[in-house]
C-alpha positions as CSV (number, residue, x, y, z in Angstrom):
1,X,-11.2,6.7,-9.8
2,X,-9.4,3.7,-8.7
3,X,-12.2,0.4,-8.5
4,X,-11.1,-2.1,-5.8
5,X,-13.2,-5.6,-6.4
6,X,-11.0,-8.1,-4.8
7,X,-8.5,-7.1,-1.9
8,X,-6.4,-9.9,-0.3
9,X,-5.0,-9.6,3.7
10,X,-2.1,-12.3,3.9
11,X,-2.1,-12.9,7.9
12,X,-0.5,-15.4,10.2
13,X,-3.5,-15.5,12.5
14,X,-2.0,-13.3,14.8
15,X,-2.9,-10.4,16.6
16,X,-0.1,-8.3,15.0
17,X,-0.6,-9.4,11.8
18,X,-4.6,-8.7,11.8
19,X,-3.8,-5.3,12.6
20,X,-3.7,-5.1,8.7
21,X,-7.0,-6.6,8.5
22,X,-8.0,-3.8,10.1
23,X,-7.1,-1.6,7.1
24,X,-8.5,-4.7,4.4
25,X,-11.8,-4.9,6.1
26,X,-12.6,-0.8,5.7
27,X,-11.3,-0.6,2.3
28,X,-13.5,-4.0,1.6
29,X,-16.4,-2.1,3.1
30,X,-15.5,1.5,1.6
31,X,-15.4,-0.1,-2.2
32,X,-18.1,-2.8,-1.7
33,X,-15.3,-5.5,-2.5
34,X,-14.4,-8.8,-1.7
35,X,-12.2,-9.8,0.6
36,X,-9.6,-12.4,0.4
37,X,-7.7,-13.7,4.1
38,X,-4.8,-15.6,3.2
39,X,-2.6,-17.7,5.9
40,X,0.4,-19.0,4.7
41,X,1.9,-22.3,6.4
42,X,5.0,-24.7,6.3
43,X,2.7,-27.5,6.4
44,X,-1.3,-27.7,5.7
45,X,-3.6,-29.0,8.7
46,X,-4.1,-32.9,8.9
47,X,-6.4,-33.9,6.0
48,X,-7.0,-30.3,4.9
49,X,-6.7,-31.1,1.2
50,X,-9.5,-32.8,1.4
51,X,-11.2,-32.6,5.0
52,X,-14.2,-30.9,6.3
53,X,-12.8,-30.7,9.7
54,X,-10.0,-29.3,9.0
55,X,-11.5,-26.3,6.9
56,X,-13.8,-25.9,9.8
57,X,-11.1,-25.4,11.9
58,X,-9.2,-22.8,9.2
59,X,-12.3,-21.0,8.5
60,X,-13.0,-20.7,12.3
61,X,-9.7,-19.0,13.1
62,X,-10.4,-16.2,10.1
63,X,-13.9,-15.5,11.6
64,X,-12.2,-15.2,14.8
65,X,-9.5,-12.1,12.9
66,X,-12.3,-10.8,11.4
67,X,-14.7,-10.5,14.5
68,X,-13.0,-7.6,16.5
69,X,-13.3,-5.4,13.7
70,X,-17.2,-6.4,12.7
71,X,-19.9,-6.8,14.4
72,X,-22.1,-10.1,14.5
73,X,-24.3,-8.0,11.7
74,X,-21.7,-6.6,9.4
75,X,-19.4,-10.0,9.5
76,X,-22.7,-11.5,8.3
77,X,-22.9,-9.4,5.1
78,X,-18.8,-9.5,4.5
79,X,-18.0,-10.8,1.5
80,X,-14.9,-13.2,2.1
81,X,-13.2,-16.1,1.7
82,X,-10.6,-17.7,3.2
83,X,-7.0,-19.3,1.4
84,X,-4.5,-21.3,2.7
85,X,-0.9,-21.9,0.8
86,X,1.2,-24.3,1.9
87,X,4.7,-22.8,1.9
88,X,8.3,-23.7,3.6
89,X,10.5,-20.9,2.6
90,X,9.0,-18.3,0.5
91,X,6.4,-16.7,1.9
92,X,6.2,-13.9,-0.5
93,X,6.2,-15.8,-3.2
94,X,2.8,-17.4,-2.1
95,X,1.3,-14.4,-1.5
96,X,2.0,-13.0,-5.3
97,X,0.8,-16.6,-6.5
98,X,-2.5,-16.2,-5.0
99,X,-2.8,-12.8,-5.8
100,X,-2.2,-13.4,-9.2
101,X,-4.6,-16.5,-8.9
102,X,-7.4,-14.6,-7.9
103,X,-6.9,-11.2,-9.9
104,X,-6.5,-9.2,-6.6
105,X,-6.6,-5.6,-7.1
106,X,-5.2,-4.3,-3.9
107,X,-2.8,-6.7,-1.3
108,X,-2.8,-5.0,2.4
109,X,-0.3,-6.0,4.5
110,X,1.5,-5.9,7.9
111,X,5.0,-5.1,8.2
112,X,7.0,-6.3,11.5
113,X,9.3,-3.1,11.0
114,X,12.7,-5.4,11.6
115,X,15.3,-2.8,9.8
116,X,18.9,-4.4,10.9
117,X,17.3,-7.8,9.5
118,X,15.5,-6.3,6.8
119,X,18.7,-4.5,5.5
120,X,20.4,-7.9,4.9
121,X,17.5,-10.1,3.9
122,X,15.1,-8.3,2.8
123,X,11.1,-8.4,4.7
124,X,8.5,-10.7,3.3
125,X,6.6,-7.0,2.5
126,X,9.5,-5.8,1.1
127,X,9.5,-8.9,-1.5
128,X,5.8,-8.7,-2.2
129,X,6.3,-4.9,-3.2
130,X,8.9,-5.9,-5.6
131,X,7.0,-8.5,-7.6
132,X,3.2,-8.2,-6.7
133,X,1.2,-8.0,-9.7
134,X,-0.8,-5.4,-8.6
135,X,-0.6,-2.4,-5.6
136,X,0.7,-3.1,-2.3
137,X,-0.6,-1.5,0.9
138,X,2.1,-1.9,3.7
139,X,1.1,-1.1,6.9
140,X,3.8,-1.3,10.5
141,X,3.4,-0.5,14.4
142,X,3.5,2.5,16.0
143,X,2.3,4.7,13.0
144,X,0.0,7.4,12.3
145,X,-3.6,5.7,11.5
146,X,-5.9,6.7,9.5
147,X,-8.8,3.8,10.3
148,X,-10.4,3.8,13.2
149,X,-9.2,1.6,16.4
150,X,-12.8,1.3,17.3
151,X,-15.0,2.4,14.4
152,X,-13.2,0.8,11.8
153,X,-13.6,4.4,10.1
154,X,-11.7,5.7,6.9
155,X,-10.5,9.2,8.2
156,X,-7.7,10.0,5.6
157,X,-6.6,13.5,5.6
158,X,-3.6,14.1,3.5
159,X,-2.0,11.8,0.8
160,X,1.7,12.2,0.1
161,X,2.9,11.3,-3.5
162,X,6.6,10.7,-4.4
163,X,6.8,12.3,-7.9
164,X,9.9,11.9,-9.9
165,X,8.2,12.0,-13.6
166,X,8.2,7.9,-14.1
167,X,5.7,5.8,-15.5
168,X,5.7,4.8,-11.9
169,X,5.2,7.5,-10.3
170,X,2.1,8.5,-12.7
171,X,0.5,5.6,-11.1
172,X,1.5,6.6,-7.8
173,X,-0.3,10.0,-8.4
174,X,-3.4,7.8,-9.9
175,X,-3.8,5.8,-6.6
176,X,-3.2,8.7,-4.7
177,X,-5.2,10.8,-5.6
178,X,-8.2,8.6,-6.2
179,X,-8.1,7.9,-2.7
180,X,-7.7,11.4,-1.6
181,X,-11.1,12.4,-3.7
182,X,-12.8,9.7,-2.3
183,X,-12.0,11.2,1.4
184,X,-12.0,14.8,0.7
185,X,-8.4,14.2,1.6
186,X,-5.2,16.9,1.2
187,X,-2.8,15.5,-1.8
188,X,0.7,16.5,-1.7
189,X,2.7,16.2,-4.6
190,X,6.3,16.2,-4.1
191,X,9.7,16.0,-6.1
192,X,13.0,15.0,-4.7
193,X,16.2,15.8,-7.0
194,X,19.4,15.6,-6.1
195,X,21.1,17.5,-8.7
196,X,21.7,20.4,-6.4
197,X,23.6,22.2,-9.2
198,X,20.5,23.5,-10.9
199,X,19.8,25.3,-8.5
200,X,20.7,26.3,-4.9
201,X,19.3,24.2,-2.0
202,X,17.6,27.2,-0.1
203,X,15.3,27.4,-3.0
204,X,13.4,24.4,-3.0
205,X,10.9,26.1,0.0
206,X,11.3,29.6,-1.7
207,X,7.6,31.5,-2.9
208,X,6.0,30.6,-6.1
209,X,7.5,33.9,-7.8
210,X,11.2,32.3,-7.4
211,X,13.2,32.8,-10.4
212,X,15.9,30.2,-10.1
213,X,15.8,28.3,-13.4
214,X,15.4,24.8,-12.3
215,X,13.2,25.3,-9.9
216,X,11.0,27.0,-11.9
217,X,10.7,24.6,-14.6
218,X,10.6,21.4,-12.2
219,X,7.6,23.2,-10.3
220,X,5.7,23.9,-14.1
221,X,6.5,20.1,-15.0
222,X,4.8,19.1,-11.6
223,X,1.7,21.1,-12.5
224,X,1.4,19.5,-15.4
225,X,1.6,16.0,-14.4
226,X,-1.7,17.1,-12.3
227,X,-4.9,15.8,-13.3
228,X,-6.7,18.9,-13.9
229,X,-10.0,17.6,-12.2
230,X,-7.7,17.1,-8.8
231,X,-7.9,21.2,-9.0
232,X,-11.6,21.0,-8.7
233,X,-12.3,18.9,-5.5
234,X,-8.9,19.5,-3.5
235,X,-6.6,21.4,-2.2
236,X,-3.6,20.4,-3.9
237,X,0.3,21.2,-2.5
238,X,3.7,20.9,-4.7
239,X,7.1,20.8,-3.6
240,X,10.3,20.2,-4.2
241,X,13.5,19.3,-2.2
242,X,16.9,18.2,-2.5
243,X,18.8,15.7,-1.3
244,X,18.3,11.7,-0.8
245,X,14.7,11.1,-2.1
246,X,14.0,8.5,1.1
247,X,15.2,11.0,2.9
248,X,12.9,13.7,2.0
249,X,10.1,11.4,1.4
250,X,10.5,10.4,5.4
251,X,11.3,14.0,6.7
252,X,8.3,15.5,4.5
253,X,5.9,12.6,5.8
254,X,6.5,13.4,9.4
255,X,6.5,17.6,9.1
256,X,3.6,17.6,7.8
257,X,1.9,14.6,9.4
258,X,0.6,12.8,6.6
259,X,-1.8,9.9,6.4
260,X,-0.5,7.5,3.3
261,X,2.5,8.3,1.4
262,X,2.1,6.8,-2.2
263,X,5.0,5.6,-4.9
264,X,4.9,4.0,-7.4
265,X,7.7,1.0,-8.3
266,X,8.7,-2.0,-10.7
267,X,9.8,-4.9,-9.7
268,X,13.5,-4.1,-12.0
269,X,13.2,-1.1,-10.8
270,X,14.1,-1.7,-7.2
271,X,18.3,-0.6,-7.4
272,X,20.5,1.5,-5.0
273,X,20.4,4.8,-6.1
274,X,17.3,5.1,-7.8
275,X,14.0,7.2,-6.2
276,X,11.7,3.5,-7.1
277,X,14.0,1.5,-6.2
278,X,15.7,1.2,-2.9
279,X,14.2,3.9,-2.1
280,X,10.9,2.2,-1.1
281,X,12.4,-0.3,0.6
282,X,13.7,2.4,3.3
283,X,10.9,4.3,3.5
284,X,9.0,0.7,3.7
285,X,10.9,0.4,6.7
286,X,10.7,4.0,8.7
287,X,7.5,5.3,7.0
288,X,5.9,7.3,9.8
289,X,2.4,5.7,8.3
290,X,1.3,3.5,5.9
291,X,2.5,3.3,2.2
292,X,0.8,2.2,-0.9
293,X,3.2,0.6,-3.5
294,X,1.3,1.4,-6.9
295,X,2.3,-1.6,-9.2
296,X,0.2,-2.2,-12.8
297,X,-2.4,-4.9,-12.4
298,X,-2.0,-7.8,-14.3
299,X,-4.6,-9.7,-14.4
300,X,-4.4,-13.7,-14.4
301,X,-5.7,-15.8,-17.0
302,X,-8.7,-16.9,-16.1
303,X,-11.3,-14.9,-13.2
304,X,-10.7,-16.5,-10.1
305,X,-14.6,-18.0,-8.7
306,X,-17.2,-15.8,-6.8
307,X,-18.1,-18.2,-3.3
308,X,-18.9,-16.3,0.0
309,X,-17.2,-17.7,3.4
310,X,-15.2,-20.6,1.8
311,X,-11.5,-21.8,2.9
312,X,-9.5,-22.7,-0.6
């Protein structure tokens, strides 16, 4: 099981962008973690370095993100604190300093969904996912939820991993399916290849008993890679498909009307042509819900310090 201590919610104080906090504050509550709100700004407010009022003011406009999705009672026991990071440029690069800063286990975060703009320069999310030091949770508008509007209520049904064998990958499927066992949820396992010469295209939905060579042994090599306690507590699905892997990734996640579609990538890793690579940037981009970007942790130096309710 995956063990989430610290999660961190970059946000720009607006409403959009605290519809990601939305996500950060249940996953806070589900796993009894702490929670880091980070704002990002071209230039600090007057005196913040080293003024009270200031950090008032900064620790006033997190409370006010936070409220719609506590009550008075529950923002009372929240473990958070607040960060500011002075940036002019790089955004992203702020967010993976403080992450690493802090040893942040998960980063949740809101996508604006730009594509044409995103295809030449690349989205602030986009950036994260590529050199985060630990797993990215993107989240965009208009997308299937899974936590509450009103509740605040983790109700995650099926998982969709994007298997293709990696190192990677295996993490995806970790990340994955811990979540899906903590929520009773549906884990699909699926395979894209596009080396339709092993076998023919009309067999990748064909029964279990199909014959067809590659198919078969693709389909063995994906029960394997299956923890074999996943068999136990849910009901597991494997497939395989051919063609563009963002492609099937994106078709697959809307047919069957999944939840959280999981893959796993390195930062090097993010190429044309490659499943982890740009790959997650388009399905990053037209993901019909949100996607988790399993990335290793690495942990910073030294532990960042435990304070409750404190700008920094």
């Amino acid at each position: 099981m995956i063990k989430l201590e610290r999660i961190l919610c970059p946000t720009d104080l607006s409403t959009e962008s605290d519809e990601a906090l939305r996500y950060a504050v249940a996953l806070t509550r589900a796993y009894e973690a702490k929670l880091y709100l980070l704002h990002c700004s071209e230039a600090l407010p007057n005196g913040y370095e080293g003024g009270k009022q200031a950090r008032t003011r900064i620790t006033r406009l997190f409370t006010e993100s936070l409220a719609p999705h506590l009550d008075l009672a529950e923002l009372s026991d929240l473990n958070w604190e607040g960060l500011v990071a002075k940036s002019v440029s790089d955004v992203a690069r702020a967010i993976v300093e403080k992450t690493g800063k802090h040893n942040i286990d998960l980063i949740v975060m809101r996508s604006r969904r730009r594509p044409r703009a995103a295809m030449l320069l690349g989205s602030t999310a986009e950036a994260v996912c590529r050199t985060a030091p630990c797993p990215v949770l993107v989240t965009h508008p208009r997308e299937r939820e899974w936590v509450g509007l009103s509740t605040g209520e983790i109700d995650l049904r099926r998982v969709l991993v994007a298997y293709d064998f990696s190192t990677d990958s295996e993490l995806a499927l970790n990340y994955g399916a811990s979540l899906a066992q903590e929520y009773q949820a549906e884990v699909h396992l699926l395979h894209v290849s596009d080396n339709v010469g092993t076998v023919e295209p009309g067999l990748a939905w064909a029964p279990a008993t199909t014959t067809g060579a590659g198919y078969v042994h693709i389909a063995q090599k994906l029960q394997q890679a299956i923890p074999k306690e996943v068999f136990l507590w849910c009901n597991l699905v494997t497939a395989i498909r051919y063609g563009r892997a963002y492609e099937e990734v994106l078709l697959y996640a809307k047919e069957k009307e999944i939840d959280l579609i999981c893959m796993g990538a390195s930062g090097s890793d993010f190429v044309l042509g490659k499943l982890f690579g740009s790959n997650v940037d388009r399905v990053l981009r037209e993901a019909p819900c949100p996607v988790l970007v399993a990335r290793p942790i690495k942990p910073a130096a030294s532990s960042a310090p435990k304070h409750r309710k404190q700008t920094s």
